[in-house]
N, C-alpha and C positions, 0 to 999 in steps of 0.2 A: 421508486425504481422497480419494485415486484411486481406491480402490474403489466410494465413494460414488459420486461423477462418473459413473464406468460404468455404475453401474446405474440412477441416473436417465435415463441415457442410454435404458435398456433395457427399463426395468420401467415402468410407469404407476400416476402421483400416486393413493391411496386417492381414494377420493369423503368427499364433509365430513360425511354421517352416520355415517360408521365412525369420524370423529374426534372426533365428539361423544361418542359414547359409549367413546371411549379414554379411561381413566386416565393417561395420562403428560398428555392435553392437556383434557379437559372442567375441572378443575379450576382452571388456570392463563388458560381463557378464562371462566371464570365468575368469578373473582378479578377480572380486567379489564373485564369486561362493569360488572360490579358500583361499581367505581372508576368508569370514565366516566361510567356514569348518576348517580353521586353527585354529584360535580364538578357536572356540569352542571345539575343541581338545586338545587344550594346554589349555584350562580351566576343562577340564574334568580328564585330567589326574593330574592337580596340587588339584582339589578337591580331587581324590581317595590318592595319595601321603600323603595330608594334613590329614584325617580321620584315615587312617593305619598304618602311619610312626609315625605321632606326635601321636596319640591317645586320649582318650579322651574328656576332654574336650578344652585344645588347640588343637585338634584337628579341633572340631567343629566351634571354632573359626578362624582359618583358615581358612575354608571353607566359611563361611561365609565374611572373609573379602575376600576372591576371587573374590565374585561377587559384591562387594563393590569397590573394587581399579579398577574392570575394568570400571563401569557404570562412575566414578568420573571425567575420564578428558573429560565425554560428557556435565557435568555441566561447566567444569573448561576453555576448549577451542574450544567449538564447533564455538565460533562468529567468534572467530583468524581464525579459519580455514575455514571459510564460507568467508573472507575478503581475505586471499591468493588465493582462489580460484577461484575469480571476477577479482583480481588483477593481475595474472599470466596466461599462457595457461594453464589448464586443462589437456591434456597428458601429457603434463610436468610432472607436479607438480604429478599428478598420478606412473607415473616412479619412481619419486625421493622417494615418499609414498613408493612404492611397495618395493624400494632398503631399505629402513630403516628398512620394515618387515622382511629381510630377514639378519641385523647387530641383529636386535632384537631377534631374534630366533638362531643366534650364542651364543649370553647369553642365553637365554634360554635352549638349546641341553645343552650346559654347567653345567648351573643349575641343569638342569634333570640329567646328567651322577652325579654330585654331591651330589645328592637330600638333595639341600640345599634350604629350603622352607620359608628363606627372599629373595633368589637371584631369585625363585619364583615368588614370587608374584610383587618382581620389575617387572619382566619380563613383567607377566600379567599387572600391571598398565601402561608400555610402550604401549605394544600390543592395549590397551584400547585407548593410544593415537592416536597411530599409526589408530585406525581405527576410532578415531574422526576427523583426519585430511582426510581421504579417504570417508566421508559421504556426505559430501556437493559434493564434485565431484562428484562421483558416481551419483548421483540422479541429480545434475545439466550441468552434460553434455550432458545428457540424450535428451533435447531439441536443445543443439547443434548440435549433432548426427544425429538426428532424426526429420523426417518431425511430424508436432502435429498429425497426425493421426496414426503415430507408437505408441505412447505415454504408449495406454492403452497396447495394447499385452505386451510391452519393462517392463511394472510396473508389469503386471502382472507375467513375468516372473521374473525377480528380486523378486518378494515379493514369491511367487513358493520356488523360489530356495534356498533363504533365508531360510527358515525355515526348508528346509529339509536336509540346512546346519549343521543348530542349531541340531538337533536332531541326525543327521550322524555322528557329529563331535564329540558333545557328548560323542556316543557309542565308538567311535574309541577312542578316551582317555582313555575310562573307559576299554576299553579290551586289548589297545595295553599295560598300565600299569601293568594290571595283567600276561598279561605273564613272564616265566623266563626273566627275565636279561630286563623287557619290558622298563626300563628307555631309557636304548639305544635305542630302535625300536621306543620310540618317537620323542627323540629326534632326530632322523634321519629323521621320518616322518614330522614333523615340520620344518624342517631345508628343507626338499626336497619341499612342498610343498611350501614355501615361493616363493625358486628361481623358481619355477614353476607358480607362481602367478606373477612374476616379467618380465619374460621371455612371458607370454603371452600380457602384458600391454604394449611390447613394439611395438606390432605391432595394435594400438589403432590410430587412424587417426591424422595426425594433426591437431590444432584449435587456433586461436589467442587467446588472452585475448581477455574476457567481458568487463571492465571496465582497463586499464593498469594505469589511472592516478589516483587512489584510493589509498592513503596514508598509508603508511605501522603505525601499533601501533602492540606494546607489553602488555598492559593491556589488561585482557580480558574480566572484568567488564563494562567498558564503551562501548566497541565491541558487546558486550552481549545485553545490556538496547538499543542499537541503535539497532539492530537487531530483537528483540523483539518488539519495537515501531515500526520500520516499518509494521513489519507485524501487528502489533494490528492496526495500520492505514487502514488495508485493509479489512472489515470482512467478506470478504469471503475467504482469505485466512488465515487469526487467524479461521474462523470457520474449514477450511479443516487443520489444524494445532494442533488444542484442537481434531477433530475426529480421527486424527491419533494416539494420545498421548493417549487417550482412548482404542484403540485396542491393543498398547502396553501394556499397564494397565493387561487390560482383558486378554491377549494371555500372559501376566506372569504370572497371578494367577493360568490359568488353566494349562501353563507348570508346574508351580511349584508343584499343587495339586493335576495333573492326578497321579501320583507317590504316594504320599501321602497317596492317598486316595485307591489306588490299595492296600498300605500295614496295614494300619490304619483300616480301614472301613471294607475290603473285607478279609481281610489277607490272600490275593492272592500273589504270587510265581512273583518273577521279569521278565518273561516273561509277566504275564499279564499285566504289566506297560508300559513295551515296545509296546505291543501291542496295548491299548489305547494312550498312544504317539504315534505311528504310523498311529492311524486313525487320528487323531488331526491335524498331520502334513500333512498328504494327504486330508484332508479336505481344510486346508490351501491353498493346492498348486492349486488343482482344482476351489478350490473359486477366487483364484487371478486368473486362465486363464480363467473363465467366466464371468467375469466382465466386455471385452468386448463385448461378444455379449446383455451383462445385459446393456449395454448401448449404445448400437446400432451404437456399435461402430465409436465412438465419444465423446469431452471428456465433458461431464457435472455429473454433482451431482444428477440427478433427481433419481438413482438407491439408493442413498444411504440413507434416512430413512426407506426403506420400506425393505434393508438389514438389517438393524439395528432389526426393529421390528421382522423380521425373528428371527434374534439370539436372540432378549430376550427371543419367544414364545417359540424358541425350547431349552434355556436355562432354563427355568423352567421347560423344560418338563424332561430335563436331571437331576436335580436335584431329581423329581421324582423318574425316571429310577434308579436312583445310588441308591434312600434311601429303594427303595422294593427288594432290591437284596442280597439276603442274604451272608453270612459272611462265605468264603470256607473252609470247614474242613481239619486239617492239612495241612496249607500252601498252599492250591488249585494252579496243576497247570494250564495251558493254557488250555488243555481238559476241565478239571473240568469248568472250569471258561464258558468255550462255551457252555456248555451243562447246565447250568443251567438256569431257566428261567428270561428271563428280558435281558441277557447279549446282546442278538441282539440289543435290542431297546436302550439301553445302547450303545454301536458301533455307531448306525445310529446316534442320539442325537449329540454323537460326533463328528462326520463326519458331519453334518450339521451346528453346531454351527460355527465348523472354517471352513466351506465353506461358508458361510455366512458373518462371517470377511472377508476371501477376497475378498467376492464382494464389500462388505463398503468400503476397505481402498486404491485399486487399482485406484479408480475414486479421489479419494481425492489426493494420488500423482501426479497422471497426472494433477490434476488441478493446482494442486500447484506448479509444472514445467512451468504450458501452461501460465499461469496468472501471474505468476511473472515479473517484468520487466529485461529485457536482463542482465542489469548491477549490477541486485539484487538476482538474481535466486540463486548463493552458499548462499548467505546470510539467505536469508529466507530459503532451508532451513539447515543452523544453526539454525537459531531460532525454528524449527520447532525438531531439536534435541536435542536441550537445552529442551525443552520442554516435548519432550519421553522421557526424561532419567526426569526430574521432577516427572513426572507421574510413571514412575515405581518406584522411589525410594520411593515417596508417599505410591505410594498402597502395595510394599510389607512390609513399615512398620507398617501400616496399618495393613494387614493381618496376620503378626508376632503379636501383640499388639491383637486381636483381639486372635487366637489362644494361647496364652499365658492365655489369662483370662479365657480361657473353653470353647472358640464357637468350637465345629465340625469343621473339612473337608468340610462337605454337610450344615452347616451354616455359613460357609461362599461361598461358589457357589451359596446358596440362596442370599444372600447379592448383592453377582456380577452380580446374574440375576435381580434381582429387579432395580439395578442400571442401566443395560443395557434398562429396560422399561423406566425408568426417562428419559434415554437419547433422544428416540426417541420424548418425548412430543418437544422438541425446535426445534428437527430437520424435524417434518410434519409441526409446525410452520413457519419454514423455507419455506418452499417447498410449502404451502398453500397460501402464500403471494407473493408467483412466485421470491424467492431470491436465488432459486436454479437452474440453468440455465439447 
């Protein structure tokens, strides 16, 4: 490992087109790329299914547990699947992942042609597994793959593309459902994209086990508390582990409340929704490819409170922005919405905020790949998504609880900016006392 250390110390991170076209990593980010957009497709189409078909108010409830059963089996088996994935080779076990996705999404295409909305959301709760068992790989083979000074570009891209999964995926459920006859066109598109996801994974490098003599367990409570203590052992890895579960926090409230608040606050036209989701998410993606040269490229922390404090400042200023902006007449569409004043600075705001997350949260995965010990690296992080799925389940009931009793859209953004300032006091703390390398 000290040799490595030296030479990121010395040499400078590739750029992310030399890594696209690398074989140790174009494959294993197109495996991923592929997974997220699936997920999030076949969660968008079973919420529009759930709202239209069932109606109502089981309708809404549906919808709701959608994104309930998928987040669950990140609480329920992240450790398990952090512990097979130390234990086993990593392409391997990625393969066999990827083959599951696509028996998965056979019930699934089924369910859809049937639009039976318990065979649904089984579906989705598998899918949720399925992609709690493909988390700890994904991000821990990453250092197997890759020499430590790929690290940043490699995170930056994954965190990139991740998101512009979520939101692509999204859309494509919500529109492939609304067409004629559109149950079949997903479930055909989910069914193709799977063995598409599965077919690129196999051409992912070979790699031994991390750890092969690590004892197989079925409980996933005790797998859990060990996985967690280790990393609480390390604080700089539970610190880069609570930063990340925080940016999951924050980048759900504001997924969940750019929409919100476009139709609430503004009673602006679903285009303009789309359209701040879209700056959101390109803020995102450019924030995760800057974060190497935000950190010279190379992997340390030192970039990330003074990210942090970026997105508090520029989160209250967006709060701002949203609450001077007036309310479009008859449903305002996209024109309307540009041409009025504020809405630029409203965009930028946004565009800033989650380019800002991904300079924070980029340096915090590479570190927590680079630092973790060889034979622990799925493990931690497990824990580190036992953790994000904590924190979101926290904050969006939180925010549900909080909206329920009469707080605003723009009072709770104020809420999440204020918190994003709290954050930064421990994290210049950090960094002042030289505990941020």
């Amino acid at each position: 490992m000290a040799p490595r250390q030296e030479a990121s110390a010395t040499r400078p991170s590739p750029g992310v087109a030399g890594l696209l076209l690398d074989r140790r990593f174009l494959p294993l980010f197109l495996t991923q790329l592929l997974g997220a957009f699936n997920d999030n497709l076949f969660k968008g189409a079973i919420v529009i299914l759930a709202v239209y078909r069932a109606g109502g108010e089981s309708g809404a409830v549906m919808a709701m547990l959608a994104g309930g059963l998928f987040i669950l089996p990140f609480l329920l088996f992240s450790a398990l699947a952090g512990e097979c994935a130390d234990r086993l080779p990593k392409p391997l076990l990625i393969r066999r992942v990827k083959l599951l996705e696509v028996l998965i999404m056979l019930l699934g295409a089924v369910a859809l042609l049937a639009v039976h909305l318990p065979a649904l959301l089984l579906t989705l709760f598998l899918m949720g597994t399925q992609s709690t068992l493909f988390g700890p790989l994904k991000y821990g083979i990453l250092p197997e793959l890759l020499e430590e000074e790929e690290l940043l570009p490699a995170n930056g891209l994954i965190e990139a593309s991740t998101f512009l999964a979520i939101l692509l995926g999204t859309m494509g459920g919500t529109l492939l459902v609304a067409l004629p006859q559109g149950e079949r066109h997903a479930a055909l598109a989910v069914l193709s994209i799977a063995l598409l996801g599965w077919l690129t994974s196999l051409a992912i490098p070979r790699l031994p086990a991390a750890a092969p003599a690590l004892a197989r367990r079925f409980n996933p409570w005790p797998a859990s508390l060990e996985a967690i203590r280790h990393a609480r052992g390390r604080p700089t890895l539970w610190r880069a582990i609570l930063g990340i579960s925080w940016f999951w926090a924050v980048g759900g409230i504001y997924l969940a409340q750019i929409p919100a608040y476009a139709a609430r606050e503004l009673g602006a036209a679903e285009s303009v929704a789309t359209l701040l989701l879209g700056m959101f998410v390109l803020g995102i993606g450019l924030g995760s490819l800057l974060a190497r040269p935000a950190s010279g490229g190379r992997i340390t922390l030192r970039p990330v409170p003074w990210a942090m404090l970026a997105l508090a400042i520029v989160s209250l200023d967006l709060v701002a922005a949203a609450g001077a902006l007036e309310r479009q007449p008859g449903g305002g569409d996209l024109g309307a919405f540009l041409a009025a004043p504020g809405s630029w600075r409203l965009l930028a705001d946004l565009g800033l905020v989650a380019g800002s997350g991904g300079v924070f949260v980029v340096p915090l995965y590479a570190w927590l790949q680079a630092r973790s010990r060889p034979a622990w690296k799925a493990r931690v992080i497990a824990a580190n998504n036992i953790m994000n799925a904590v924190f979101l389940v926290v904050s969006a009931a939180l925010a549900a609880l909080l909206l329920a009793a009469g707080v605003p859209v723009l009072g709770l953004l104020l809420l999440t900016a204020l918190g994003n300032l709290l954050v930064t006091i421990p994290l210049f703390s950090w960094w002042r006392a030289g505990e941020l390398e």
